[in-house]
N, C-alpha and C positions, 0 to 999 in steps of 0.2 A: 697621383698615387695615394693610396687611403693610408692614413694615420692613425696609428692605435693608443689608446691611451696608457693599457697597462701593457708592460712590454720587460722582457729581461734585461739584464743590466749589462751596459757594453762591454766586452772584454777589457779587463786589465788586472795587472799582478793582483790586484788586492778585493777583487771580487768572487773570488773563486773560494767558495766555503767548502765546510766538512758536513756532507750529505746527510740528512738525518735519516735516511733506510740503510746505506750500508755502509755508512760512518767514516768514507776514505773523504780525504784530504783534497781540497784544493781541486773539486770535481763539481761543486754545485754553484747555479746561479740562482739568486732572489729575483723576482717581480720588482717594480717599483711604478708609483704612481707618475706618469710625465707632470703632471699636476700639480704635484706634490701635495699633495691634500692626502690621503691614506698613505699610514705606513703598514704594511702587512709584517704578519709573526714571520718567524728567520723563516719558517718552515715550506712559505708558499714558494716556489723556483723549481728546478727541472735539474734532475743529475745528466752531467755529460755522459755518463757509462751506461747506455742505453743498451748494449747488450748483456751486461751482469746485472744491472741493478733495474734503470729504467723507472726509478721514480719520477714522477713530473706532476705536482699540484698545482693547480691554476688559482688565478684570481676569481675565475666563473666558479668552480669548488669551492673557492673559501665564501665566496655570497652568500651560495647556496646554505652552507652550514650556519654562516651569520650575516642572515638578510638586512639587520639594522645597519650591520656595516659600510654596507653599497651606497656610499654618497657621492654625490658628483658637485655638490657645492655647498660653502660656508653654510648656508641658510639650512640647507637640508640635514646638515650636522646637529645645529640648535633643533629640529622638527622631529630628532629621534628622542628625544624627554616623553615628546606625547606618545609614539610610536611605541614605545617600551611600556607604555599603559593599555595598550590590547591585548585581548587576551589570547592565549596559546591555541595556537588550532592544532586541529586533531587530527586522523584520517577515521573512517566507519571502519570498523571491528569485523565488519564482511570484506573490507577488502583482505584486510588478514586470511579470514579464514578460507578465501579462495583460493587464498597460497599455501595450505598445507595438505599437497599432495603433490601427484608427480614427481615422487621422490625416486622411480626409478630412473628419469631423467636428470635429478640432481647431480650435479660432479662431486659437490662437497659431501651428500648423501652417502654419493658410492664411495668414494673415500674412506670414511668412517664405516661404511660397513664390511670395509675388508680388513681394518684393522680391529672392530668390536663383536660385527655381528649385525643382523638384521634387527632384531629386539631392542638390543642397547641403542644402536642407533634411533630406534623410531621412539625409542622413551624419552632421549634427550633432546631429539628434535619437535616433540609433542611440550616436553616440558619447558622449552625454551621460545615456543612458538616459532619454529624458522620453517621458512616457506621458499616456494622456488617461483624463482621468477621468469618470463618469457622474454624480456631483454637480450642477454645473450642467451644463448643455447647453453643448456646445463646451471643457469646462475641461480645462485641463492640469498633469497633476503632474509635480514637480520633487523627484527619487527623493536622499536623503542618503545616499551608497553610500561607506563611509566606505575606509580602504586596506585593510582586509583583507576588503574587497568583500560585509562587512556592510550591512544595509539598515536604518539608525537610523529614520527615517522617509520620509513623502513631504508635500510642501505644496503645497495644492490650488489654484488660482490661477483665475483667467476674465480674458479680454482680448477686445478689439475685434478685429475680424476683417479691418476696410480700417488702420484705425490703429493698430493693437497696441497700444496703452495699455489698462493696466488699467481694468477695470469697477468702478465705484465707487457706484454707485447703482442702486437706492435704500440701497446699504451695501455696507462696503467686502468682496467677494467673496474670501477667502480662509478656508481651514481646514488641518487635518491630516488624515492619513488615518490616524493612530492615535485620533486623535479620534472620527472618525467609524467606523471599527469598533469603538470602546466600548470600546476597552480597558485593562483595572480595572488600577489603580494603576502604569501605564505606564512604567518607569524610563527616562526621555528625557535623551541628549546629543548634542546638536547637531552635525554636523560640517559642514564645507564642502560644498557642490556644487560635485560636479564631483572631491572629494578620489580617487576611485577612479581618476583619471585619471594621481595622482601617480607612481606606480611606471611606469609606461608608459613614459616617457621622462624619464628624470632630469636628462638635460643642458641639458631645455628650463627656460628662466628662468619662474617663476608670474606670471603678473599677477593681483590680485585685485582684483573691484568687488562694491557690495553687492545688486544684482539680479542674479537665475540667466537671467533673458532676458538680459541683457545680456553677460556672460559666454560662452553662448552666439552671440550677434550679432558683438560681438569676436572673438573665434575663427574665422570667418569670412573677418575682414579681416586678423587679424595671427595667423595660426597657428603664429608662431615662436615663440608664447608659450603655455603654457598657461593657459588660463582658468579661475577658479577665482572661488565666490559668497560669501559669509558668510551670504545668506539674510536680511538684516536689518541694522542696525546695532548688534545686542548677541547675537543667536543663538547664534551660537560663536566669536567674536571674541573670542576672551582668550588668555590666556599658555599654558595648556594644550595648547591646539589650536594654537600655534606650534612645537612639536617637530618638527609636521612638513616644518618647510621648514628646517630647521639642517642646513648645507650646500648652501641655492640663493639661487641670487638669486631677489629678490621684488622685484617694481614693483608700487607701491601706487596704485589710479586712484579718487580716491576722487567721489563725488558734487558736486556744486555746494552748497557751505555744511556740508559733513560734515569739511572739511580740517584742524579742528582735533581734531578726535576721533582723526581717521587718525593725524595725527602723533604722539598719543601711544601708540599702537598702533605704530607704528613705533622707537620710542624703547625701546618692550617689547619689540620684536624683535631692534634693535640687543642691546639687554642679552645678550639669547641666543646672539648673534654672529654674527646673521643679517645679508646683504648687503642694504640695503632701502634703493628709491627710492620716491620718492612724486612723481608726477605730476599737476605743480601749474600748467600750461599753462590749463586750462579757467577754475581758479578767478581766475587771472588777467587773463585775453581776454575773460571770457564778458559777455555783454549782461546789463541788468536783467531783462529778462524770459525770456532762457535760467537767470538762479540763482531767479526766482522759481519757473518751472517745475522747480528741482529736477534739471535736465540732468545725464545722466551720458555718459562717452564712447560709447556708444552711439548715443547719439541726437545724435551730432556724426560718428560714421564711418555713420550712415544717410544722412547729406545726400550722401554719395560712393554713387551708383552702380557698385551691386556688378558690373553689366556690360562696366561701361569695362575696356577693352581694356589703353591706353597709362596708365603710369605718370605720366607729367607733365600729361596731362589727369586725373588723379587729384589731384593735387598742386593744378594749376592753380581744380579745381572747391571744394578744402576747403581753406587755409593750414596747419589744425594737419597733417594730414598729413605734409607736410614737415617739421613742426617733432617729429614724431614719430621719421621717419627719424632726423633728427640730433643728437636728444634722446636715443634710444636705440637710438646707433650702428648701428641697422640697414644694411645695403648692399641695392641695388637691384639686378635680375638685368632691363634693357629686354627682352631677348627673352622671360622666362617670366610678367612683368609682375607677377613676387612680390618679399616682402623676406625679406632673410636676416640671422640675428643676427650 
């Protein structure tokens, strides 16, 4: 009988964690190394609630994301010093741009254009470079185009087409597309989505959240900010990859039950002498069942109708809005029915 190395952890009381997509209790199992040579983050394991929730990150995903990782012996451990001195590979900038079209086949496409509009949508999805991919049917990739408009990779995603939530069954619908063009010992580092947007306009303040839809859908409603992803809660989220905002303000919006993590990431940034808020309205206000589902600001500026005309019928239809204005001294312009930093 074949023997696997990386494998979940045997049933018993004290293995059974708090899932980090829909945060119940005493539902998730971790990876572990037979080996005992890697320890993976809590995050890598599978939730038992495969029909609500249906998270499941593999040890093969966490590779993927961190190639230096994949060691299978002592020696190979010491051999990642040299490894870590190669340089960053890329993908060509045409395979990008082969991806942006067929956006009537997009799922996430149609989505957004039955909540914005054909326009808005093709403005956002031009200015954010997302493309569709032929993996699954309907999927969309979200291009890592980093500031000097290098293409680190793309991450392949699938969503619902009347409800944009991601596809999760019969398993969670995500990959790479260095992955899936095969390519041998891939030297992968992570950067923001949405980072190529940086130099564009410097004056603008970053907001960043950990979905690239979302990011995108912000962007939408408060485009005085630029929107920027992390891709995950550990992707590129380190000290490293904060060089690039030393000299801007950064408003931190983090997810529903993520607010502790955020803030030490922000604490990392202060060190840097980076100007950094963290917008902590949601995790505040939010109902039990908006932090079990994991809400992010997204899916609290979706409940405001992108249509509305008038500012105080905006106001009037969501309260954080308002508390947005005032939170982050926005000014209101009633006749253009936008806001200004």
């Amino acid at each position: 009988m074949k023997t696997y190395r990386f494998t979940l952890e045997k049933y018993t009381s004290s293995c059974r964690h708090i899932c980090p997509e829909c945060k119940q209790k005493r539902c998730f199992v971790r990876y572990i190394d037979s080996e005992g040579i890697i320890s993976f983050p809590d995050y890598i394991g599978r939730c038992n609630r495969e029909e609500k929730c249906g998270y499941h990150f593999t040890p093969k995903q966490y590779f993927e994301q961190n190639p230096l990782d994949n060691t299978t012996t002592q020696n190979h451990m010491l051999n990642r010093k040299l490894e870590t001195r190669l340089p960053i590979d890329h993908l060509p900038k045409t395979t990008v741009k082969e991806s942006l079209k067929y956006y009537d086949k997009n799922y996430l496409f149609q989505y957004m254009r039955s909540q914005f509009g054909s326009i808005i949508t093709l403005n956002v999805f031009a200015k954010y470079q997302v493309g569709t991919a032929n993996f699954w049917k309907g999927a969309t990739v979200f291009w890592q185009i980093d500031e000097l408009d290098k293409v680190r990779t793309g991450k392949i995603m699938l969503y619902n087409p009347t409800t944009g939530r991601r596809v999760k069954h019969p398993h969670n619908h995500i990959t790479w597309v260095h992955s899936i063009l095969h390519k041998e010992r891939y030297n992968l580092k992570q950067c923001f989505f949405g980072e190529h947007l940086l130099k564009s306009d410097t004056s603008l303040p970053i907001a960043i959240v950990e979905s690239e839809k979302s990011a995108i859908i912000a962007s939408c409603y408060l485009p005085q900010y630029l929107w920027i992803a992390t891709g995950g809660k550990h992707g590129c989220f380190n000290t490293e990859n904060f060089e690039n905002f030393i000299g801007r303000k950064v408003v931190l919006f983090p997810d529903l039950g993520a607010i502790e993590l955020w803030k030490l990431k922000a604490e990392q940034m202060q060190e840097l002498g980076i100007e950094i808020i963290i917008f902590d309205y949601l995790e505040c206000n939010a109902t039990e069942e908006q932090i079990k589902e994991g809400y992010d600001i997204a899916d609290f500026l979706l409940q405001i109708k992108p249509q509305e005309a008038i500012i105080q019928t905006l106001i009037e239809s969501n309260p954080i809005l308002q508390y947005l204005i005032e939170d982050l001294d926005l000014e209101i312009d009633m006749n253009s029915s936008s806001f200004f930093p």
